[in-house]
N, CA, C, O and CB atoms as a CASP TS submission, in Angstrom:
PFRMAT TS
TARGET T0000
AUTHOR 0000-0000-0000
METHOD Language model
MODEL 1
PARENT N/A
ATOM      1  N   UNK     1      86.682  99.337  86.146  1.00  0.00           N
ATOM      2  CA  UNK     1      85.915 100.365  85.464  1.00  0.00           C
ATOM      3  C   UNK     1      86.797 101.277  84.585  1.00  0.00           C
ATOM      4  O   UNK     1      86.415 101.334  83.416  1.00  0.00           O
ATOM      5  CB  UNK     1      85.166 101.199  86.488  1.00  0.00           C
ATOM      6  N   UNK     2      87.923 102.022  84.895  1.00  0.00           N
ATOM      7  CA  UNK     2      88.675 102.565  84.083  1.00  0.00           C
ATOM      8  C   UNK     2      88.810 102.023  83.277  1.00  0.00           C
ATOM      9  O   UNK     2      88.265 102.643  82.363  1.00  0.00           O
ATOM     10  CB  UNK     2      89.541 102.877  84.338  1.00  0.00           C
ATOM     11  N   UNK     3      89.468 100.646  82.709  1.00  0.00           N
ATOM     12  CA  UNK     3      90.160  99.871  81.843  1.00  0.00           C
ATOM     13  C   UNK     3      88.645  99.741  80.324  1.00  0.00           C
ATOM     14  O   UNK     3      88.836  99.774  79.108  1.00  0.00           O
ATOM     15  CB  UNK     3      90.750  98.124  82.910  1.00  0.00           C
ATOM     16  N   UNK     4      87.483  99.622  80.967  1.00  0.00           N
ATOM     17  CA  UNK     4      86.462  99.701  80.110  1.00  0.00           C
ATOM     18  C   UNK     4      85.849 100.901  79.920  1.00  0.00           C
ATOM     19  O   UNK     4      84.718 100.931  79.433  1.00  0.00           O
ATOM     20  CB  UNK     4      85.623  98.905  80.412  1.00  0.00           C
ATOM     21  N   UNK     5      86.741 102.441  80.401  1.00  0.00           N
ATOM     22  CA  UNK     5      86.607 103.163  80.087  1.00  0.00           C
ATOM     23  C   UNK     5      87.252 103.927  79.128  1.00  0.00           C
ATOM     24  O   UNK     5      86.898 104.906  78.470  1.00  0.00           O
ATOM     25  CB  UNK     5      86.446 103.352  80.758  1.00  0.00           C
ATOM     26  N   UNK     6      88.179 103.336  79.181  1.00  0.00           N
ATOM     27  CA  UNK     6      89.778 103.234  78.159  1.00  0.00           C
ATOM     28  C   UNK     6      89.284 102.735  76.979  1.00  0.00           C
ATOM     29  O   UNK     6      89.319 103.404  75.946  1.00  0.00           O
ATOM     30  CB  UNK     6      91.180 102.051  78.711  1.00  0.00           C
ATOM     31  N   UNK     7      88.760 101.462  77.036  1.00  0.00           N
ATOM     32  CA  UNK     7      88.497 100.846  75.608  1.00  0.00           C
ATOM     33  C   UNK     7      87.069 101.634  75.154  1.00  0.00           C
ATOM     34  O   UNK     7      86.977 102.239  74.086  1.00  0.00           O
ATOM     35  CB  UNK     7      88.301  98.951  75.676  1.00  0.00           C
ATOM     36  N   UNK     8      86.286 101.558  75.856  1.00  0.00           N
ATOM     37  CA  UNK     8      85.263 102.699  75.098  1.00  0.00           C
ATOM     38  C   UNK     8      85.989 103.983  74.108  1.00  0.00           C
ATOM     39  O   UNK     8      86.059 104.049  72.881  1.00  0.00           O
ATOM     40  CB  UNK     8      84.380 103.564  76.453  1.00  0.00           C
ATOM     41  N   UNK     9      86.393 104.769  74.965  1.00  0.00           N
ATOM     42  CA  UNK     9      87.154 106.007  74.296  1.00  0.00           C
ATOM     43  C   UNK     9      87.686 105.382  73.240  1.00  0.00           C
ATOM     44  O   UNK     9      87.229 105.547  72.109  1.00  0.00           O
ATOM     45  CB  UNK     9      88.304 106.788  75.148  1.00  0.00           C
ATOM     46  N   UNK    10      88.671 104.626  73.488  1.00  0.00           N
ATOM     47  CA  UNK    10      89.312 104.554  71.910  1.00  0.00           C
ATOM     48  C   UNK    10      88.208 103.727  70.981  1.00  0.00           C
ATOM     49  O   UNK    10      88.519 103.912  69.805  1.00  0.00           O
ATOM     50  CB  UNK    10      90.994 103.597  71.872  1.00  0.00           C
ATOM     51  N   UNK    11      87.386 103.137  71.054  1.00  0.00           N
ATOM     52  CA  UNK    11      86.184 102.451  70.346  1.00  0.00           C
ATOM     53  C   UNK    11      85.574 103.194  69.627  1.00  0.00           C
ATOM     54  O   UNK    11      85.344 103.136  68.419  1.00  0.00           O
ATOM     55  CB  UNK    11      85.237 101.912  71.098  1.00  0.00           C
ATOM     56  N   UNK    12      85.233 104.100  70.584  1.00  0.00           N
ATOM     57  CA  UNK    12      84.620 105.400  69.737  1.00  0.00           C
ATOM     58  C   UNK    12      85.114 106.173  68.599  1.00  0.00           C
ATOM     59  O   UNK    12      84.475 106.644  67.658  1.00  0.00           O
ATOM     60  CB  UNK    12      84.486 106.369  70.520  1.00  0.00           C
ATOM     61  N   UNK    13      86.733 106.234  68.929  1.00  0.00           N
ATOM     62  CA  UNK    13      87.298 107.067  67.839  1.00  0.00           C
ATOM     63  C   UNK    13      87.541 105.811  66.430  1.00  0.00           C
ATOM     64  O   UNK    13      87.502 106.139  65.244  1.00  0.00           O
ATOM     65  CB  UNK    13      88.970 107.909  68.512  1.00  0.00           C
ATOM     66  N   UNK    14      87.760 104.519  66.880  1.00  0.00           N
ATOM     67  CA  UNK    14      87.663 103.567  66.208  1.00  0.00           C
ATOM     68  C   UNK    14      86.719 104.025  64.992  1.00  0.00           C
ATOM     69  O   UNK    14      86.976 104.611  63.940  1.00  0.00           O
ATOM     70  CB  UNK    14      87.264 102.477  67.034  1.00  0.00           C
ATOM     71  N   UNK    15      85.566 103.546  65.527  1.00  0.00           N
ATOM     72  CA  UNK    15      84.224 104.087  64.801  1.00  0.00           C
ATOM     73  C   UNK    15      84.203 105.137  64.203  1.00  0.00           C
ATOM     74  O   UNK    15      83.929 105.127  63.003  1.00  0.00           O
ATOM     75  CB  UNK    15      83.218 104.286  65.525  1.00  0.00           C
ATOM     76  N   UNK    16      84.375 105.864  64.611  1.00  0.00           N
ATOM     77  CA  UNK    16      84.466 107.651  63.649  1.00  0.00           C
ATOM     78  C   UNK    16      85.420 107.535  62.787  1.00  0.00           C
ATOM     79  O   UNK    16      85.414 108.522  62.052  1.00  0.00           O
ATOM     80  CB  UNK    16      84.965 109.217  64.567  1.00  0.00           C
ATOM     81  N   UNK    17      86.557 106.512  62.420  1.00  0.00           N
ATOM     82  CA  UNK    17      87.394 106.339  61.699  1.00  0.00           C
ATOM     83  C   UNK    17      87.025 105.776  60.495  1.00  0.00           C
ATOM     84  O   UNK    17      87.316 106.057  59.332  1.00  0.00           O
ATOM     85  CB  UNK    17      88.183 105.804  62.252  1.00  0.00           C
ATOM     86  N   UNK    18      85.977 104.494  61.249  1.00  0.00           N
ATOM     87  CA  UNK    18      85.494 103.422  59.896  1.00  0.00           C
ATOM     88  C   UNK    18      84.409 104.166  58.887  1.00  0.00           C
ATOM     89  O   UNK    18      84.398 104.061  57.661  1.00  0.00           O
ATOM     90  CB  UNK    18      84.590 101.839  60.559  1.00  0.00           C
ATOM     91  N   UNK    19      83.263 105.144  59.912  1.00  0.00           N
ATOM     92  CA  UNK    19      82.111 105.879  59.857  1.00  0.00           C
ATOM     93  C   UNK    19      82.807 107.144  58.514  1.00  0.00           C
ATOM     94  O   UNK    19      82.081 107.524  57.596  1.00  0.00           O
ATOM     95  CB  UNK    19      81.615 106.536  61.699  1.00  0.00           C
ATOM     96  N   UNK    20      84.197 107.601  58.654  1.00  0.00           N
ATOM     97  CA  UNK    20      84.684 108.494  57.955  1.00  0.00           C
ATOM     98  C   UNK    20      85.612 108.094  56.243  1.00  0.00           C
ATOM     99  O   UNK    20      86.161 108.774  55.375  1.00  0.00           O
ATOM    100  CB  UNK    20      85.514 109.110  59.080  1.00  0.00           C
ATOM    101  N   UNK    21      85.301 106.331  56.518  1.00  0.00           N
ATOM    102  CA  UNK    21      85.715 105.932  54.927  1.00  0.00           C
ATOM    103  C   UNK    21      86.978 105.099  55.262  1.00  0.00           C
ATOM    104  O   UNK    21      87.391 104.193  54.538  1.00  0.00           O
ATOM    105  CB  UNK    21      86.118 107.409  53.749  1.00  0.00           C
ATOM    106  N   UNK    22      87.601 105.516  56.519  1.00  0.00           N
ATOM    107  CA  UNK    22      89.048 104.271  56.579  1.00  0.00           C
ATOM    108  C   UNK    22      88.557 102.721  57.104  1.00  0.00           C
ATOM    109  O   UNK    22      87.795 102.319  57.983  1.00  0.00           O
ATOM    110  CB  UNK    22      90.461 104.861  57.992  1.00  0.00           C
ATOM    111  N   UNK    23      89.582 101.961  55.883  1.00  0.00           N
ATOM    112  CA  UNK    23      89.038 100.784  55.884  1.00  0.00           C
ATOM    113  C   UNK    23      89.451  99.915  57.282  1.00  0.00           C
ATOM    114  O   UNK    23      90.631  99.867  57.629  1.00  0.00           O
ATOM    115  CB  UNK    23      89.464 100.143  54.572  1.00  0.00           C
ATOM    116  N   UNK    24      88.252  99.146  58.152  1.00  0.00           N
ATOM    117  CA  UNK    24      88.893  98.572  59.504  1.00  0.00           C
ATOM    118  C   UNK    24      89.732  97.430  59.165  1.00  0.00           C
ATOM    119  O   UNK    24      89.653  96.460  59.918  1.00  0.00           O
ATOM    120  CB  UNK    24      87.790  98.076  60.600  1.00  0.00           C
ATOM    121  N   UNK    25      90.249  97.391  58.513  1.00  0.00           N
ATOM    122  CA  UNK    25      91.626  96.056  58.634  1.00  0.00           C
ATOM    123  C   UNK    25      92.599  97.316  58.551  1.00  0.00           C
ATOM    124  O   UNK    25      93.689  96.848  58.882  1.00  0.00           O
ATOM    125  CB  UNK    25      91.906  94.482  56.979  1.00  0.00           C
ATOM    126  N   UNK    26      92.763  98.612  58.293  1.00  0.00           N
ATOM    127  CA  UNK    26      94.125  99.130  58.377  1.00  0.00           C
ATOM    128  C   UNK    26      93.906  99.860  59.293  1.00  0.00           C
ATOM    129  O   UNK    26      94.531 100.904  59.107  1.00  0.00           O
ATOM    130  CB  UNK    26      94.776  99.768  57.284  1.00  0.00           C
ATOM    131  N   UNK    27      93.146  99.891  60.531  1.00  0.00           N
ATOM    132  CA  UNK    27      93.468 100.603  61.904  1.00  0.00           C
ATOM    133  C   UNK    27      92.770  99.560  63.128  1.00  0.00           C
ATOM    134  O   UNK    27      91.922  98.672  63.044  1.00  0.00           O
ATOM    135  CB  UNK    27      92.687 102.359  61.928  1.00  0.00           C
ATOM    136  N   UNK    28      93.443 100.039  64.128  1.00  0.00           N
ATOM    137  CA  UNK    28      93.108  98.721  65.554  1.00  0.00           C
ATOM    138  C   UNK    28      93.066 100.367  66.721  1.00  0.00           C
ATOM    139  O   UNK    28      93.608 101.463  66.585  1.00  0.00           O
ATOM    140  CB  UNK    28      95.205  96.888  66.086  1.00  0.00           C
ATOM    141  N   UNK    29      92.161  99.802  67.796  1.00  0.00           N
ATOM    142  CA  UNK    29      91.786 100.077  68.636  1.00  0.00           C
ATOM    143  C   UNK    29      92.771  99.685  69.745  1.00  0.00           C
ATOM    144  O   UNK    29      93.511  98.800  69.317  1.00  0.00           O
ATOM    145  CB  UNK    29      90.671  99.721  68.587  1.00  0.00           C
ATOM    146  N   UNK    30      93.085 100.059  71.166  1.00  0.00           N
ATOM    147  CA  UNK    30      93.634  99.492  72.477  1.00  0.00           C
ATOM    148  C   UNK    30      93.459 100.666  73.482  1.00  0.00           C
ATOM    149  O   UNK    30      93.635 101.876  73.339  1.00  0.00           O
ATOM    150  CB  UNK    30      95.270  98.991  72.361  1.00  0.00           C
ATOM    151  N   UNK    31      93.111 100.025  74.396  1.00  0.00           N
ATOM    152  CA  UNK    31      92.554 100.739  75.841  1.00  0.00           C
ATOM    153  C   UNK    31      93.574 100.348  76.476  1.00  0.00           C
ATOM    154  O   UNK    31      93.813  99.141  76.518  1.00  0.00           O
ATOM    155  CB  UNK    31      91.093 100.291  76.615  1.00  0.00           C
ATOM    156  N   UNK    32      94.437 101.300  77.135  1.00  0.00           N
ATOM    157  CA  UNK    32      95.518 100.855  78.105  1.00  0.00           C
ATOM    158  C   UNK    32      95.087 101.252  79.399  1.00  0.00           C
ATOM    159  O   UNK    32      95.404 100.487  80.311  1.00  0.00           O
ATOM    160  CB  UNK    32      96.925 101.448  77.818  1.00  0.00           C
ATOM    161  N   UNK    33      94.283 102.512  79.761  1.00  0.00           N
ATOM    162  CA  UNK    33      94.187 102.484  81.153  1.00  0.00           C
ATOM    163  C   UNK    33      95.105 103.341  81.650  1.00  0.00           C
ATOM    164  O   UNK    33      95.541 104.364  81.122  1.00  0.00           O
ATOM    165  CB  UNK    33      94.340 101.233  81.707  1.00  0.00           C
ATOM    166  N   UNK    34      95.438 102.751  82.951  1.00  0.00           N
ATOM    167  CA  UNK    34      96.421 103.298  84.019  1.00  0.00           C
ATOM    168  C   UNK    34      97.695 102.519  83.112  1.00  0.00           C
ATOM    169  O   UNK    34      98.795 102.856  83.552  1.00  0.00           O
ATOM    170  CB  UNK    34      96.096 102.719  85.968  1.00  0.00           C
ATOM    171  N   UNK    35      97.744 101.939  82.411  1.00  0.00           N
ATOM    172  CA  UNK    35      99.344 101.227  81.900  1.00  0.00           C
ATOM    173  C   UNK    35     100.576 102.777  81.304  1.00  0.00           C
ATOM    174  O   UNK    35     101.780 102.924  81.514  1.00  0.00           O
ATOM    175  CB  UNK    35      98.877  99.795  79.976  1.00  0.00           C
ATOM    176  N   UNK    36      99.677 103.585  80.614  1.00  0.00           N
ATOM    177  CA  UNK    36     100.465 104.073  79.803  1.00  0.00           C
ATOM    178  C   UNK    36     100.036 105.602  80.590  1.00  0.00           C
ATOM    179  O   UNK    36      99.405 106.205  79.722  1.00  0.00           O
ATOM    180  CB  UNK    36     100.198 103.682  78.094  1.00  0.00           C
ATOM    181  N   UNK    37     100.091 106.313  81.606  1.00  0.00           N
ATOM    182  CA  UNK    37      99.837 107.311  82.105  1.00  0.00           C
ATOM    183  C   UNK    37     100.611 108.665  81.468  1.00  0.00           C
ATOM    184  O   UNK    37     101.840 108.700  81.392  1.00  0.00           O
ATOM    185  CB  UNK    37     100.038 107.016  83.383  1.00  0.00           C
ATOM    186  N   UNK    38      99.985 109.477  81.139  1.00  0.00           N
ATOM    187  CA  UNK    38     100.589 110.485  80.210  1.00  0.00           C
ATOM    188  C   UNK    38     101.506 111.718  81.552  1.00  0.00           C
ATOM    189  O   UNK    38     102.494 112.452  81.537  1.00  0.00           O
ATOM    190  CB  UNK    38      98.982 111.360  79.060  1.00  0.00           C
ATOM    191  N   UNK    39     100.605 111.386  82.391  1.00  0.00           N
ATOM    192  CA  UNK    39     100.576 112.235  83.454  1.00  0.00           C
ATOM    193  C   UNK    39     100.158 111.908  84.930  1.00  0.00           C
ATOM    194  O   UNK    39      99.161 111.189  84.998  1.00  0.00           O
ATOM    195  CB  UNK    39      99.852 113.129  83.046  1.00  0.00           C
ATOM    196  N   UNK    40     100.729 112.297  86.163  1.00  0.00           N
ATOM    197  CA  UNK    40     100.237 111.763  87.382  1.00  0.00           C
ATOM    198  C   UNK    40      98.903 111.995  87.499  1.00  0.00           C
ATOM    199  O   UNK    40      98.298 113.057  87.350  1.00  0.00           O
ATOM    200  CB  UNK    40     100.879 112.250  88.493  1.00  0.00           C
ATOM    201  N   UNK    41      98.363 110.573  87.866  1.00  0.00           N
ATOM    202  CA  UNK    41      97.011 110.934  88.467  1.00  0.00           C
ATOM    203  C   UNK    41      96.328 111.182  89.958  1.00  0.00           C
ATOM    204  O   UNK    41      95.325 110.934  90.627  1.00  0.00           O
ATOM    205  CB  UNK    41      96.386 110.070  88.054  1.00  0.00           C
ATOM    206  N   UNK    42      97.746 111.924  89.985  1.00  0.00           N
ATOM    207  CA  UNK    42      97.566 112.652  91.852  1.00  0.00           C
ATOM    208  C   UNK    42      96.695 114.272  91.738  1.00  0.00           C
ATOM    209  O   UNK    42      96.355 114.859  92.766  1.00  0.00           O
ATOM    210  CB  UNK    42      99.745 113.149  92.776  1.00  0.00           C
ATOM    211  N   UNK    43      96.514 114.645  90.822  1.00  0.00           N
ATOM    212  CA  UNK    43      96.131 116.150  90.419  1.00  0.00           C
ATOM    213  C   UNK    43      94.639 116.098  89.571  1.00  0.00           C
ATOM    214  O   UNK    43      94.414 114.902  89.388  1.00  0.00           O
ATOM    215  CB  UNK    43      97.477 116.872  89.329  1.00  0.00           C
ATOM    216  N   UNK    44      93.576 116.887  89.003  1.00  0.00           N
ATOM    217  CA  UNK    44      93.144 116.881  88.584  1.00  0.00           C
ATOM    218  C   UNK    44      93.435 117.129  86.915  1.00  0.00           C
ATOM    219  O   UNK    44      92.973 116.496  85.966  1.00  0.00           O
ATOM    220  CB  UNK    44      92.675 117.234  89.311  1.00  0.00           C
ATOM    221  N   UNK    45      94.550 118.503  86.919  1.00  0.00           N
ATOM    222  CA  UNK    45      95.091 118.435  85.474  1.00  0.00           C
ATOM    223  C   UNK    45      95.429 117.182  85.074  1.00  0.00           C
ATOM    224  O   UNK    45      94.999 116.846  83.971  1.00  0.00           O
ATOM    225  CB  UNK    45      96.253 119.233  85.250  1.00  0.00           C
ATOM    226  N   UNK    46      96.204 116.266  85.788  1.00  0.00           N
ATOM    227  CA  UNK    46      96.981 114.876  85.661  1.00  0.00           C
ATOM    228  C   UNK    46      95.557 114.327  85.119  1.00  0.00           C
ATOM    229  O   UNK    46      95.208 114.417  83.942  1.00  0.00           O
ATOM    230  CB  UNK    46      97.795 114.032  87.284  1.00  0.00           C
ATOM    231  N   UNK    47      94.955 113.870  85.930  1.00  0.00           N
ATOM    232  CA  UNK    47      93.487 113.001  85.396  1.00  0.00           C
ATOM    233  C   UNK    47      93.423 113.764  83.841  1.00  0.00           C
ATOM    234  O   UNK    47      94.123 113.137  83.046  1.00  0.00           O
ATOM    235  CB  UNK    47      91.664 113.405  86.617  1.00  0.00           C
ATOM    236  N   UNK    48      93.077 114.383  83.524  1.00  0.00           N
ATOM    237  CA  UNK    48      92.506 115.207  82.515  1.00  0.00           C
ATOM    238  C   UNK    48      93.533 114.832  81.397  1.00  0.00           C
ATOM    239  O   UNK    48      93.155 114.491  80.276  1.00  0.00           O
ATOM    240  CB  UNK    48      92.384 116.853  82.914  1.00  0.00           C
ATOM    241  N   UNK    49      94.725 114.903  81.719  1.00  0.00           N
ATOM    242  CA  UNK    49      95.887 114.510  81.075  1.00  0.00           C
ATOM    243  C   UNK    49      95.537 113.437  80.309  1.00  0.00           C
ATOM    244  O   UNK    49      95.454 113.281  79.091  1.00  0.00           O
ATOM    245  CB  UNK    49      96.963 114.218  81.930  1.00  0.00           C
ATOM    246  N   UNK    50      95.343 112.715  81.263  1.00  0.00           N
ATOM    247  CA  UNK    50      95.469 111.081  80.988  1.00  0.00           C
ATOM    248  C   UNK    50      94.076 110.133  80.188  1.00  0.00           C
ATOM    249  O   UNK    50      93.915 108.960  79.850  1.00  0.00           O
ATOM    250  CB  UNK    50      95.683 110.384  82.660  1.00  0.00           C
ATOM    251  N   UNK    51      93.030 111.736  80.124  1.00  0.00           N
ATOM    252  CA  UNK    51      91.936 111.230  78.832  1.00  0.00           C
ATOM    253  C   UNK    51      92.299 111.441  77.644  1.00  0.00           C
ATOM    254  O   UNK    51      92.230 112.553  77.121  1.00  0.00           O
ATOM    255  CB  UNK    51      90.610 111.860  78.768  1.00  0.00           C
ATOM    256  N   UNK    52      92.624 110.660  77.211  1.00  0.00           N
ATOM    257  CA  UNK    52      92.776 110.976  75.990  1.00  0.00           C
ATOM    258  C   UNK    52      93.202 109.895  74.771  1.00  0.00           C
ATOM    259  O   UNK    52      93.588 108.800  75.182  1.00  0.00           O
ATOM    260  CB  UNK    52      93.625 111.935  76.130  1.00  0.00           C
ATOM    261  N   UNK    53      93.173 110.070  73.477  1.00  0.00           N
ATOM    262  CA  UNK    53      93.143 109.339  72.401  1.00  0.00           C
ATOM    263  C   UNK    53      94.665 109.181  71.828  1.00  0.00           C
ATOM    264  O   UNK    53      95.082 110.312  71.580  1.00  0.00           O
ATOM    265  CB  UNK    53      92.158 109.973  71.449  1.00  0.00           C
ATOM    266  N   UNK    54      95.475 108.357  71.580  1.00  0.00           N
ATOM    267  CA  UNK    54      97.160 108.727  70.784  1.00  0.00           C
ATOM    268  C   UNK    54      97.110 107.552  69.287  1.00  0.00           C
ATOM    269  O   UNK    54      97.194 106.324  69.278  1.00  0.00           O
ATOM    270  CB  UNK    54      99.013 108.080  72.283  1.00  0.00           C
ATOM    271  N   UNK    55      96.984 108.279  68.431  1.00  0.00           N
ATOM    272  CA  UNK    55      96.499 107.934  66.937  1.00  0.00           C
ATOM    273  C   UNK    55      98.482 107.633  66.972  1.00  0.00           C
ATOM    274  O   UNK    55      99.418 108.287  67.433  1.00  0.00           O
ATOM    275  CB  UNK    55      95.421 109.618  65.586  1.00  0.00           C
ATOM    276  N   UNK    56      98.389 106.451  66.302  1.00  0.00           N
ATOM    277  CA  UNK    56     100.013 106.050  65.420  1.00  0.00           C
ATOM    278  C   UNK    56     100.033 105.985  64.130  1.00  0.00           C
ATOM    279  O   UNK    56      99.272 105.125  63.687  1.00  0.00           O
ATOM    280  CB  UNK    56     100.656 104.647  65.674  1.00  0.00           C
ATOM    281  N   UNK    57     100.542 106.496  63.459  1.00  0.00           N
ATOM    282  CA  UNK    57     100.677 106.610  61.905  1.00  0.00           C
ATOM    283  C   UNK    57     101.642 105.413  61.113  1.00  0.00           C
ATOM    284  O   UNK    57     102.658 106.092  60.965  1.00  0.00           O
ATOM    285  CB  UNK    57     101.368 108.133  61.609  1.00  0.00           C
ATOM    286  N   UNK    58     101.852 104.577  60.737  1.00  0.00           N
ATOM    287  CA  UNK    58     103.140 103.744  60.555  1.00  0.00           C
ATOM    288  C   UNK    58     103.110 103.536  59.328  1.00  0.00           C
ATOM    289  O   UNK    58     104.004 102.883  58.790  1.00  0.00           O
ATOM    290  CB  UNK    58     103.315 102.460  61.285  1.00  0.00           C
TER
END
């Protein structure tokens, strides 16, 4: 369930990207989940931490 909660979130911002004029061959989507933890998810701040979106510019 997380892992398809991961890819939702970033799906979404996906969409608001294409929805806002950027063309979808120059941006990609990825749901990592528990892979890439920003923060422990022993705490509630930690959880909270760890929603979230990380846009790469290249």
């Amino acid at each position: 369930m997380p892992k398809k909660i991961s890819r939702l979130r970033a799906k979404a911002v996906y969409d608001e990207f294409i929805s806002n004029g950027i063309p979808a061959e120059k941006i990609e989507h990825i749901g990592v989940s528990f892979v890439l933890p920003a923060a422990s998810n022993e705490t509630e701040f930690g959880r909270m931490s760890n929603r979230r979106v990380v846009v790469v510019v290249e």
